[in-house]
C-alpha positions in Angstrom: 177.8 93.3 41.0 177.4 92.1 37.5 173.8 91.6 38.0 173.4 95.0 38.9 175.3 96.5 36.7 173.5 94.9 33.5 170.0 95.9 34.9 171.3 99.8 35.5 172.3 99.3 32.3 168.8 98.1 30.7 167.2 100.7 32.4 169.5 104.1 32.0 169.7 103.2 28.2 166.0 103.2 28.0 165.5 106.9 28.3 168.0 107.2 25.1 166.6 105.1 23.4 163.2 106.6 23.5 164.3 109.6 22.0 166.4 107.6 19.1 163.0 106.4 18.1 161.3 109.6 17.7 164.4 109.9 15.1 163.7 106.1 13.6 159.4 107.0 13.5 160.4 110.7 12.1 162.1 108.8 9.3 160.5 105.9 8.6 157.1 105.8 10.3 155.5 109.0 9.1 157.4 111.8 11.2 157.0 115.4 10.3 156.7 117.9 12.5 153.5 116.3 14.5 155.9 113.7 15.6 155.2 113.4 19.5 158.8 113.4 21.6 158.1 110.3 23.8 159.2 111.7 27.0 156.5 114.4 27.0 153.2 111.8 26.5 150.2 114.3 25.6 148.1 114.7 29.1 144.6 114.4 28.4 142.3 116.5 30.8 141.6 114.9 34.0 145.4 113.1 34.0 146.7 112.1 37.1 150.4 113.6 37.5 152.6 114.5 40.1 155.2 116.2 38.2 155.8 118.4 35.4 157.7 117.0 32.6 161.8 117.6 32.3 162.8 120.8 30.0 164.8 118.1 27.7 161.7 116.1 26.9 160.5 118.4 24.4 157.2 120.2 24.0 153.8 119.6 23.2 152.9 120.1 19.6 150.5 122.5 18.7 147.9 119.8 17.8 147.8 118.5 21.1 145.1 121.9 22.2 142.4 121.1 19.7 141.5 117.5 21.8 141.4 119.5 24.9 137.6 119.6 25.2 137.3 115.9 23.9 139.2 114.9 26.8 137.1 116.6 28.9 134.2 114.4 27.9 136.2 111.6 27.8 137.7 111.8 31.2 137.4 112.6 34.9 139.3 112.3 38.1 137.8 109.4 39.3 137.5 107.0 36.3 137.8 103.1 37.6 141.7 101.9 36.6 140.4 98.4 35.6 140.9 97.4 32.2 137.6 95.9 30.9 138.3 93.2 28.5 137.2 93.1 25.3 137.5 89.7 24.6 134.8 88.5 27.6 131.1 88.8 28.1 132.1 91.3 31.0 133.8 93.7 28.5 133.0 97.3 28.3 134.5 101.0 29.0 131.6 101.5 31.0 133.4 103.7 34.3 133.8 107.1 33.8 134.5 110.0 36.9 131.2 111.4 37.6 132.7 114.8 37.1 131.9 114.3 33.6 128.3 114.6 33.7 127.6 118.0 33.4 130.1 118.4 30.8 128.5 115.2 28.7 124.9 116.7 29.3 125.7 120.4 28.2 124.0 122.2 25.1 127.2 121.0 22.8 125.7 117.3 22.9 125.2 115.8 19.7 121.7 115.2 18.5 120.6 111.3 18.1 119.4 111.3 14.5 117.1 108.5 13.5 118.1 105.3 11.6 115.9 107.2 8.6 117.9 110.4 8.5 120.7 108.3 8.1 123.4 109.7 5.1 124.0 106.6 2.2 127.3 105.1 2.8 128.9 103.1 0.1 130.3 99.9 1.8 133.2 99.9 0.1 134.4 103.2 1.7 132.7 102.1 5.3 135.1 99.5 7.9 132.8 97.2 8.8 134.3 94.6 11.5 133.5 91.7 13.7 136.0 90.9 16.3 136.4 87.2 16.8 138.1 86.1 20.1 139.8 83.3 20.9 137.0 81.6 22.7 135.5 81.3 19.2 138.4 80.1 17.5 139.4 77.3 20.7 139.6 73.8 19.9 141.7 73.0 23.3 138.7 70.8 24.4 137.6 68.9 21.1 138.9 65.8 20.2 139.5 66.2 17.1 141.7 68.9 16.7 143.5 69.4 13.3 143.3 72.4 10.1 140.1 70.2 8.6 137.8 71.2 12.1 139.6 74.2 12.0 138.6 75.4 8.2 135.0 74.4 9.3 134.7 76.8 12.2 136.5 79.6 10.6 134.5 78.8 7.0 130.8 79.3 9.0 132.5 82.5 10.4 133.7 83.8 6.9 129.9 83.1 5.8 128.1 84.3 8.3 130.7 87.6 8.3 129.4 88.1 4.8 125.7 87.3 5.3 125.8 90.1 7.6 127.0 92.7 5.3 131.0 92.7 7.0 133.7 93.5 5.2 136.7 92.7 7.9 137.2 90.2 10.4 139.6 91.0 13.7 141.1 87.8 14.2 142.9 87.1 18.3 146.1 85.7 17.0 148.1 86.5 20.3 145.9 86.0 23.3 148.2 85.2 26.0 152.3 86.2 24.6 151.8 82.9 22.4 151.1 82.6 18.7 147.9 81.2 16.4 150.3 81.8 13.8 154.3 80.2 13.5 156.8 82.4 15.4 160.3 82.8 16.1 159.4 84.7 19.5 156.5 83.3 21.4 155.4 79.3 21.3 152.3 78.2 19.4 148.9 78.9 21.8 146.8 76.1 23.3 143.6 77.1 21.6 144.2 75.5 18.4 146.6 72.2 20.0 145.5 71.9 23.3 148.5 72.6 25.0 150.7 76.1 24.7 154.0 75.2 23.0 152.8 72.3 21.1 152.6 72.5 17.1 148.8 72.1 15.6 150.6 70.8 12.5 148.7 73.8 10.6 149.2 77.3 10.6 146.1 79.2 11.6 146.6 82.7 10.7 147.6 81.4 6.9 144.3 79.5 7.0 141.7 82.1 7.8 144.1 84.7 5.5 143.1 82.0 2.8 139.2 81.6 3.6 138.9 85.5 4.7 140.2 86.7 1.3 138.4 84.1 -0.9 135.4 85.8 0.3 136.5 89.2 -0.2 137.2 90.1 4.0 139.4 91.8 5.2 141.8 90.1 7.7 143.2 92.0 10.4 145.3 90.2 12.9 144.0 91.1 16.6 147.3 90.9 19.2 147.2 91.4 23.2 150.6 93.3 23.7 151.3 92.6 27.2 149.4 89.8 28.8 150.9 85.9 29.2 148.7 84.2 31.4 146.0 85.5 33.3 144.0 83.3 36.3 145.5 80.3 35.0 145.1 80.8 31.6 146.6 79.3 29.4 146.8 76.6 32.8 150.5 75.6 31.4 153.3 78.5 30.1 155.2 76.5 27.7 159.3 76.1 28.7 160.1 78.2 25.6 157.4 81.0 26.7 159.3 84.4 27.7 157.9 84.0 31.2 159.9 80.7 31.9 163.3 81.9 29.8 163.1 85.2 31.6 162.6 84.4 34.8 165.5 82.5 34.5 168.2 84.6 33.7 169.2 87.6 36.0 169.8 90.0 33.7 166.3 89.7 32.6 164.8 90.4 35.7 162.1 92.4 35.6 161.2 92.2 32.2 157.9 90.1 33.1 156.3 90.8 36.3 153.3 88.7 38.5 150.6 91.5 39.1 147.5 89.5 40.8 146.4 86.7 39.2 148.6 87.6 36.2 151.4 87.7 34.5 152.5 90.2 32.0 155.7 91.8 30.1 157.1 95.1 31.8 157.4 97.5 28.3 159.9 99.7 30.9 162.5 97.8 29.2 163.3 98.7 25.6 164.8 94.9 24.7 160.8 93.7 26.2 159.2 96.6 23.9 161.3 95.4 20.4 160.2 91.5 21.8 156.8 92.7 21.3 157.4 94.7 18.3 159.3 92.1 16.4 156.1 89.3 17.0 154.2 92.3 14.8 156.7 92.7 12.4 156.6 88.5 11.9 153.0 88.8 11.3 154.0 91.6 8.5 156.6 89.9 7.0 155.1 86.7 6.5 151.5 87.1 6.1 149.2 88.6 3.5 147.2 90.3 6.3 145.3 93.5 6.5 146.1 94.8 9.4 147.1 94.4 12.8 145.4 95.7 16.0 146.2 96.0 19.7 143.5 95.6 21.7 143.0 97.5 25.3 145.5 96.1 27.8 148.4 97.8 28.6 149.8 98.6 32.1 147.6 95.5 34.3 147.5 97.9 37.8 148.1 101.7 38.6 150.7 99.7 41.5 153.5 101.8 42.0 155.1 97.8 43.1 154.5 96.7 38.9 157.6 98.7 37.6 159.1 100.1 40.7 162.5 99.3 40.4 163.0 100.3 36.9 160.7 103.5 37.6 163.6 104.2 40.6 166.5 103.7 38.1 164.6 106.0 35.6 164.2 108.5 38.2 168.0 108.0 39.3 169.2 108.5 35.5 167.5 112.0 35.2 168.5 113.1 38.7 170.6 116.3 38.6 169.4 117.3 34.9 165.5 118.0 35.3 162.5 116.9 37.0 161.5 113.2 36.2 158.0 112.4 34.9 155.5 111.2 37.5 155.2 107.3 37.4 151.8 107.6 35.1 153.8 109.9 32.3 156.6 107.5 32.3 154.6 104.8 31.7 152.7 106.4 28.9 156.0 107.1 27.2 157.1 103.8 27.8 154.0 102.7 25.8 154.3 105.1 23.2 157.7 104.0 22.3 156.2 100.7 21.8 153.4 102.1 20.1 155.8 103.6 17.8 158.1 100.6 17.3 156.2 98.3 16.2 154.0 100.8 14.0 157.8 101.4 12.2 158.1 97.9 12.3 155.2 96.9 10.2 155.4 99.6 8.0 159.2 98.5 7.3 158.2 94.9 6.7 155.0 95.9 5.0 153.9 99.3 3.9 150.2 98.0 3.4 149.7 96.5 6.7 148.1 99.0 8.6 148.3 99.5 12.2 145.6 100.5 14.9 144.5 100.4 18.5 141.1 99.7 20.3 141.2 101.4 23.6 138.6 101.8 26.1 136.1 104.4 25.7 136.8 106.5 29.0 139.9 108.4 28.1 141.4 108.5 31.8 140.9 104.6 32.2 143.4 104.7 29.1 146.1 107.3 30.6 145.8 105.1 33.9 146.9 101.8 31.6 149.4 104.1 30.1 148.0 104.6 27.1 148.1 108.4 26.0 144.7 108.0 22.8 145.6 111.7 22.3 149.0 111.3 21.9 148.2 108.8 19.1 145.6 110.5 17.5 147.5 114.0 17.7 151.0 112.9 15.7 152.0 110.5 12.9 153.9 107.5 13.7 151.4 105.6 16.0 148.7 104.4 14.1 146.5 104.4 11.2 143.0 104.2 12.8 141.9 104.0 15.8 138.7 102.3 16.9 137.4 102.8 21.0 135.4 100.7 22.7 132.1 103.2 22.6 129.9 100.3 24.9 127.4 102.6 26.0 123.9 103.7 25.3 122.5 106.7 24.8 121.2 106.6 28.5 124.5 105.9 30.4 125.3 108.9 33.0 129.0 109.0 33.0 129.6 108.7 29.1 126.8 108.8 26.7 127.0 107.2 23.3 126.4 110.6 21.4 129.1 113.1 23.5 131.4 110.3 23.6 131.1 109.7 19.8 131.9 113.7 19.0 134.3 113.5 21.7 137.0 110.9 19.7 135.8 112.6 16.6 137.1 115.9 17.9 139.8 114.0 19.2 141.7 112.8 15.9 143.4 115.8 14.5 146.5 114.2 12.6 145.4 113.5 9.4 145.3 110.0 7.7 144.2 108.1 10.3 140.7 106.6 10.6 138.4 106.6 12.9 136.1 103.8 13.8 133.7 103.2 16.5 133.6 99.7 18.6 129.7 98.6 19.3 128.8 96.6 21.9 126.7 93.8 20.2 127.2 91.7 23.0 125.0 94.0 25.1 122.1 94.5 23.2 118.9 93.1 25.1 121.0 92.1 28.2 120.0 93.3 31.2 123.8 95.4 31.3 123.7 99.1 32.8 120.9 98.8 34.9 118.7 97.4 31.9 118.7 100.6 29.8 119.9 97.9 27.0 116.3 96.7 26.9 114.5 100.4 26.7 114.9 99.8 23.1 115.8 97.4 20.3 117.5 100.0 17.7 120.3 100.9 20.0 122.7 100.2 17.8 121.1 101.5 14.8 120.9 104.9 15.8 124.4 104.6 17.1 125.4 103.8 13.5 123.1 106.8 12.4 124.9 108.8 14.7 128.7 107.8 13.6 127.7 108.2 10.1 126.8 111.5 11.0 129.8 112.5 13.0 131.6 111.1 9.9 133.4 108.4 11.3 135.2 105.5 8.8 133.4 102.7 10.0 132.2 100.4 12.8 133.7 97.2 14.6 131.7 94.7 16.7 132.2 92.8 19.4 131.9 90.0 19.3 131.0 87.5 16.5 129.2 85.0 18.8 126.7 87.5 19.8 125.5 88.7 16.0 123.7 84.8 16.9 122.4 85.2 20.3 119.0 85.1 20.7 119.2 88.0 23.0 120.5 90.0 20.6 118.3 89.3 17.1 116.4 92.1 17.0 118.8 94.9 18.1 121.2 92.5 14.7 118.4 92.9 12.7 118.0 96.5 13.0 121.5 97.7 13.1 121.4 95.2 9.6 118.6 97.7 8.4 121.1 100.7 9.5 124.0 99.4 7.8 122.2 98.8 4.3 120.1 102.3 4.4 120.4 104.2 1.1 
């Protein structure tokens, strides 16, 4: 009875305490009247929901119509629910609902300038990124593991970052719910000692702070917020990881759930959410970084079986007093709340740190992860830029480069937060999407020509290991040309 009683009570407090925070972000994460309430997630065109939201939740602001045609672009019906990493060769936001296409191939589509009619950009005033993953920075396998290997691999990344005209570097501190950094809240990763849990006898993130600054870099710290271990990775969850105290204790039950080959926190729970939040705020706290990013995994599976007893107690706790939200709104406001958390969070331990997201370029792949783009671009208190995963061509047939790129432009209506587009250096001369990447070997070029032109803040690439390739020199070289122009 105990048992039950204490998870009731987890799950019946969450609802208040969703609304609390819009209070806590109004005050001290931006607020004003933008301020999205957290039980009414924005629904982007082409949303999948069953119900209407309850009269208490609130009401959409006024902002939220202006990205109605952007989510039309960005959207459709039938958009794949896989998340597409970011951090493997396989990554992409390729799927899109094939309803899209005649709205992506109407008259409004933006024109693809040439890398000539290119406007100057001063680089100072221009985010240019590399993301490095945690492949690149794993040492699991050498033998030789220690800080003086590790300041060699990171100092040939810092170079070659610079060499390459970058300004920022988006480091993957927390891979897997572990740390490349000291915490109080998740153990130390395998990548950099060989086995999760174990101390490398260096700090990481302090190191490449150091080497990243000395060269004039930016440093922003790149986190997953939901994943621990996925097909056997990290192979061993260390005993302090939350999976294994968790799991342990009945109260906790359901605060990380198996889904497939993985395992992952459940943000249903507001005591998993300020777990997550508080691993950000660390990074704040006791780091001189840039910024810190989430990447694009949130919600694992569209299974109604991931969340479904706390999704019943939710829908139990608002019986009698309104309509609940359908399962995919309640999980957006679930991740909103987190969103907001641990953007108050950072700006509390740091007001400099600044805070963004990298979702998927297909806007209904992100509201069937739970993650609501337009609610974040709409409202203060989320984030301060915002950089999708734009890896497509100018020839894909579900989301083209140039639609998509106006799309998130038109898309980010509350002001002060930035806009960035994620490239996808790794595809350049592959033979990806039917081998339109090898067509033409100034892909990315014009893609910069044509965010320069949209007027967006900057560019991130993915990934560092691929500016190297041989497949990929002469698409580099000419996106170099691009940057450089004027």
């Amino acid at each position: 009875m105990e048992f039950r009683f204490v998870r009731r009570h987890s799950i019946l407090a969450g609802a208040a305490l969703l609304m609390f925070a819009v209070v806590l972000t109004m005050l001290f994460g931006g607020g004003g009247e933008e301020t999205v309430p957290f039980l009414t997630p924005l629904s982007s065109a082409g949303a999948a929901s069953s119900s209407e939201a309850s009269s208490s939740a609130g009401e959409v602001p006024a902002a939220a119509s202006s990205s109605a045609g952007a989510a039309d672009v960005l959207s459709g019906a039938s958009a794949s629910a896989a998340s597409q990493p970011n951090e493997s060769a396989s990554a992409g936001s390729d799927a899109a609902a094939s309803s899209a296409v005649s709205a992506l191939s109407s008259g409004s589509a933006v024109s693809q300038p040439s890398v000539q009619t290119a406007a100057p950009v001063a680089e100072e005033e221009e985010m240019r990124g590399v993301w490095v993953p945690f492949m690149t920075l794993d040492m699991s396998g050498d033998e030789n593991r220690g800080e003086a290997l590790f300041r060699e691999k990171f100092s040939a990344i810092v170079d070659g970052a610079k060499a390459y005209g970058m300004n920022a570097l988006i480091v993957h501190v927390r891979p897997f719910g572990d740390a490349l950094y000291s915490s109080d809240h998740v153990p130390w990763s395998h990548i950099v000692s060989g086995t999760q849990g174990e101390d490398p006898g260096f700090d990481p993130l302090a190191v490449m702070v150091e080497l990243a600054h000395a060269a004039g870099l930016e440093l922003h710290a790149w986190m997953n917020p939901l994943r621990i271990q996925v097909n056997d990775t990290p192979s061993v969850l260390a005993d302090g990881n939350p999976w294994n105290l968790w799991q342990g204790d009945e109260a906790k039950a359901g605060w990380v759930v198996q889904s497939g080959s993985g395992k992952y926190y459940n943000p249903a729970y507001p005591e998993v959410r300020a777990e997550i939040a508080a691993c950000a705020e660390e990074i704040a706290l006791n780091y001189d970084v840039d910024g810190i990013q989430f990447d694009d995994y949130f919600y694992p599976t569209q299974d109604a079986a991931f969340d479904e007893a706390a999704y019943a107690a939710y829908t139990e706790s608002v019986a009698g007093s309104g309509e609940p939200l359908s399962l995919l709104d309640w999980r957006a406001a679930n991740i909103n709340a987190l969103i907001s958390e641990v953007y108050r969070r950072v700006k509390a331990a740091n007001p400099e740190v600044r805070f963004g997201i990298a979702p998927q370029g297909n806007l209904q792949n992100n509201l069937n992860m739970g993650a609501d783009a337009a609610a974040w671009c709409a409202a203060k208190g989320y984030l301060d830029y915002i950089c999708p995963q734009l890896y497509v061509n100018f020839e894909n047939p579900t989301l083209p480069f140039g639609p998509a790129a106006q799309a998130w432009k038109n898309l980010v209506v509350s002001p002060g937060i930035d806009l960035y587009f994620g490239l996808a250096v790794y595809k350049a001369g592959s033979d990806a999407d039917d081998g339109t990447w090898k067509t033409a070997s100034d892909i990315l070029a014009r893609q910069v020509s044509l965010g320069r032109t949209v007027e967006c803040d900057g560019f991130l690439f993915y990934s560092w290991d691929y500016f190297n390739a041989e497949q990929t020199q002469e698409e580099v070289a000419n996106v170099m040309k691009a940057l450089n122009q004027g």
